[in-house]
C-alpha positions as CSV (number, residue, x, y, z in Angstrom):
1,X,-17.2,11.2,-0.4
2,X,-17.7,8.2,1.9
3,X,-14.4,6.1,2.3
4,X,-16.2,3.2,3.5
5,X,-14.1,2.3,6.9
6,X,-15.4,1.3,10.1
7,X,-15.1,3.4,13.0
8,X,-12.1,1.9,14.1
9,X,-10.5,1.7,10.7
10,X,-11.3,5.5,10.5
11,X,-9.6,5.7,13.7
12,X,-6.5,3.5,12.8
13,X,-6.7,5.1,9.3
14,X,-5.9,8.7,11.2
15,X,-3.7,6.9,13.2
16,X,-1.2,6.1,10.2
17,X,-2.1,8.7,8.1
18,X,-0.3,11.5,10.6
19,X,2.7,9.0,10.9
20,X,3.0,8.7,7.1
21,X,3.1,11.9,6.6
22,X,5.2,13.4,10.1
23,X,7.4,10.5,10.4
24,X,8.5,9.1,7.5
25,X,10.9,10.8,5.2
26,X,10.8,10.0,1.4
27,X,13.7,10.3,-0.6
28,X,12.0,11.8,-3.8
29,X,9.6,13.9,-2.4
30,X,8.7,15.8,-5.5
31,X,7.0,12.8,-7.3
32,X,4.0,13.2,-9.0
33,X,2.7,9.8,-8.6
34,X,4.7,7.6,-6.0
35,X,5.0,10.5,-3.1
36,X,2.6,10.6,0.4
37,X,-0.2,11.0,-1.2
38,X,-0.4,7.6,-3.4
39,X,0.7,5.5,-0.1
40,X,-1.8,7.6,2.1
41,X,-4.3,5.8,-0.8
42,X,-2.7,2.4,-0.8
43,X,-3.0,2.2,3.5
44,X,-7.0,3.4,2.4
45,X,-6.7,0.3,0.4
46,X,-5.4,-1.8,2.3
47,X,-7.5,-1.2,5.2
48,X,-10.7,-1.3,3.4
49,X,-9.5,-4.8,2.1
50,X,-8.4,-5.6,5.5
51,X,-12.1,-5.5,6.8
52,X,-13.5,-7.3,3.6
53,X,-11.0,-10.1,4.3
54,X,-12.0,-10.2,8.0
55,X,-8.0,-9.6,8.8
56,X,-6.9,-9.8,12.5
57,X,-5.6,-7.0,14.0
58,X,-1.6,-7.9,13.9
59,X,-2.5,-8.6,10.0
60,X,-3.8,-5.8,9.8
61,X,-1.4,-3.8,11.5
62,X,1.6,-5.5,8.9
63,X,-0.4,-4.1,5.6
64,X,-0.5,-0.7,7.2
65,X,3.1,-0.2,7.8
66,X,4.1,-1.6,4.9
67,X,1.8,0.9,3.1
68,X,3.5,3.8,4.6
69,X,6.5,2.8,4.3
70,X,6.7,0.9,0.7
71,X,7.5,3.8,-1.5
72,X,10.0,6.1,0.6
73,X,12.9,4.8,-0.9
74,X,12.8,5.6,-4.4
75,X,14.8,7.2,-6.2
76,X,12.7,8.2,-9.6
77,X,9.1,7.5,-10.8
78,X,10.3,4.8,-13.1
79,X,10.4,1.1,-11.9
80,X,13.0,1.5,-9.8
81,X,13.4,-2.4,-9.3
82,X,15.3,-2.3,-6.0
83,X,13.2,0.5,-4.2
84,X,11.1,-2.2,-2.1
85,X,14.2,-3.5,-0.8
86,X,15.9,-0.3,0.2
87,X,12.0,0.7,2.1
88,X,12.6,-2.7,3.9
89,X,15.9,-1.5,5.0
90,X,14.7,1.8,6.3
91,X,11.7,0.2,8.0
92,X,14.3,-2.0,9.8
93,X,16.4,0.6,10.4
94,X,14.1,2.8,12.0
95,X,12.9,0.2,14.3
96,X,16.3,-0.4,15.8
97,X,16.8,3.2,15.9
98,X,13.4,3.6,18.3
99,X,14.3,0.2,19.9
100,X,11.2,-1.5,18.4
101,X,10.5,-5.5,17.3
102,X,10.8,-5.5,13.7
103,X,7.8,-7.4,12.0
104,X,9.8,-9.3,9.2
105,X,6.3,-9.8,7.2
106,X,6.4,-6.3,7.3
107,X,10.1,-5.8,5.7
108,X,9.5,-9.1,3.6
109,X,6.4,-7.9,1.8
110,X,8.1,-4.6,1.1
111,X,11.1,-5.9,0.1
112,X,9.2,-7.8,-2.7
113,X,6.1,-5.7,-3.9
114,X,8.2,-4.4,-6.6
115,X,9.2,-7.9,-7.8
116,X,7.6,-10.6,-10.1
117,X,4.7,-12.4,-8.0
118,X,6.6,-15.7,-8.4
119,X,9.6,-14.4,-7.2
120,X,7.7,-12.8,-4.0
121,X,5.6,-15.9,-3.4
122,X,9.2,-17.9,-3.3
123,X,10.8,-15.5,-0.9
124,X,8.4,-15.5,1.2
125,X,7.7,-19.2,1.4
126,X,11.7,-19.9,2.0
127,X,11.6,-17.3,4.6
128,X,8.2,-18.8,6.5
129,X,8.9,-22.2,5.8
130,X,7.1,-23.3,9.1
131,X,3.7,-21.5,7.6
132,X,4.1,-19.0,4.8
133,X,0.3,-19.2,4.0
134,X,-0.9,-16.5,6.3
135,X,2.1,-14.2,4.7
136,X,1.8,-14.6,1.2
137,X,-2.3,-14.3,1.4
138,X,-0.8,-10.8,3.2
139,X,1.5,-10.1,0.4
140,X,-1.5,-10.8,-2.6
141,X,-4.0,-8.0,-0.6
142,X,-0.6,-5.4,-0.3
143,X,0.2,-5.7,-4.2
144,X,-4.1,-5.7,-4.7
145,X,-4.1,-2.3,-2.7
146,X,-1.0,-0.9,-4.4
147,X,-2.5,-2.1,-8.0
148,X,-5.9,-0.2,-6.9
149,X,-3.7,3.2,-7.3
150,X,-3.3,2.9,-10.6
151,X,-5.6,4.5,-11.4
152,X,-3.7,7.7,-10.8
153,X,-2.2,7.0,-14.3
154,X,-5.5,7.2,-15.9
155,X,-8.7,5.5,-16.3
156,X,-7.7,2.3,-18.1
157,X,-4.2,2.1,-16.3
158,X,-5.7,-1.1,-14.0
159,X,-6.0,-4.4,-15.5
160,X,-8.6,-6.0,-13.4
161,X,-7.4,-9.3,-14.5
162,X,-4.2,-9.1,-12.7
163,X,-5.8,-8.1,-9.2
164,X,-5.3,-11.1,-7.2
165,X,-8.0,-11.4,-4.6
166,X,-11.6,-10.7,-5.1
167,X,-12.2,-8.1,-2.0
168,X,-9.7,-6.0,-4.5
169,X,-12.3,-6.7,-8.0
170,X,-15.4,-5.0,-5.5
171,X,-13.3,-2.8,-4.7
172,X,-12.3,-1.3,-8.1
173,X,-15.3,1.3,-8.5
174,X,-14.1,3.0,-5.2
175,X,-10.6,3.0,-6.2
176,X,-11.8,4.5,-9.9
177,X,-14.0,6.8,-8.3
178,X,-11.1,8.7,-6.3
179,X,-10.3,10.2,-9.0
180,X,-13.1,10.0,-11.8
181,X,-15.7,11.4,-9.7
182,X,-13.7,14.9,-10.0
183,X,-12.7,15.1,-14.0
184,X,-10.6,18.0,-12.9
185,X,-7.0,17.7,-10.9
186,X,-8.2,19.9,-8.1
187,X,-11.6,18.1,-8.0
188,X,-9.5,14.9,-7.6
189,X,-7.4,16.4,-5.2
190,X,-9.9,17.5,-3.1
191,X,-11.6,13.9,-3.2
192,X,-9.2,12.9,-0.6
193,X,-10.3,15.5,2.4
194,X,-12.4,12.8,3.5
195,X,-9.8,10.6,4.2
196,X,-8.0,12.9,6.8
197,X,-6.3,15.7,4.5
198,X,-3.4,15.3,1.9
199,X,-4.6,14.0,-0.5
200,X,1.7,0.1,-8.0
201,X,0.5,-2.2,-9.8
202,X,-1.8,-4.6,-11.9
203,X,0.6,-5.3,-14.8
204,X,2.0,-9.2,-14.8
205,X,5.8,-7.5,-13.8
């Protein structure tokens, strides 16, 4: 199955992909539906939306961390309010650690993908006050490519109605097709060798 990437966003892909899944530890491991291999889909995602939107590379470069790092926190699969925050404080965290800048679009957008849009949209636009625009069109793509998961749950778990940009609506059929292509679990496992190996959310909140 064709992921659709560029070359370079094959190549950046790959590049993430084996720091997802070498260098950042997750706290529940075990899940069947928030672990490596859903945020291995969501940086897919947000990539692929990423070149639809005509993203920048430092743009670019925000969506991906925040994809690989957005779910390692948790502590269950339920909602877990709270688990965007504490991957926002392990992202910052390991940057000091490696003595790295930490990107606070990066740790903001995490910090609130679990949250209300409204109450997302008014964090970040107290936190950017000089220009939150280019931030909170960042933070509507990250939920989109998060939402595009969904359907992991099943095939009527996504609500297009609540995806918020349209690069995310065209890209619904891919996102369905992960998984419906192969009607067996090992089929849809196996949909994801493309995409370098191993193989939330459209609801209102």
């Amino acid at each position: 199955m064709e992921n659709g990437l560029s070359p370079f966003g094959q190549k950046r892909y790959r590049r993430w992909h084996r720091f997802l899944w070498e260098k950042v530890p997750f706290l529940h491991e075990d899940s069947f539906c928030h672990a490596k291999d859903h945020c291995a889909r969501v940086l897919l995602f947000c990539i692929r939306l990423s070149e639809a939107c005509g993203l920048g590379e430092g743009e670019t470069e925000v969506l991906c961390t925040a994809a690989v790092f957005h779910d390692c926190r948790r502590f269950d699969d339920g909602r877990d309010v709270g688990h965007g925050q504490r991957a926002a404080d392990e992202y910052r965290a390991r940057c000091a650690s490696l003595g790295l800048c930490c990107d606070e679009r990066v740790a903001v957008i995490m910090a609130f993908h679990d949250r209300h849009d409204a109450l997302g949209e008014q964090a970040i636009s107290e936190h950017f006050r000089s220009d939150p625009a280019p931030v909170l069109r960042l933070y509507r793509i990250f939920k989109d490519a998060d939402a595009l998961d969904r359907f992991r749950f099943g095939p009527q778990e996504l609500d297009e109605r609540y995806l918020r940009t349209e690069e995310a609506r065209l890209l619904v059929p891919f996102a369905r097709s992960l998984f419906l292509d192969d009607k067996s679990d090992e089929g849809a496992d196996a949909s994801f060798s493309s995409f370098g190996g191993e193989g939330r959310d459209g609801s209102p909140l």
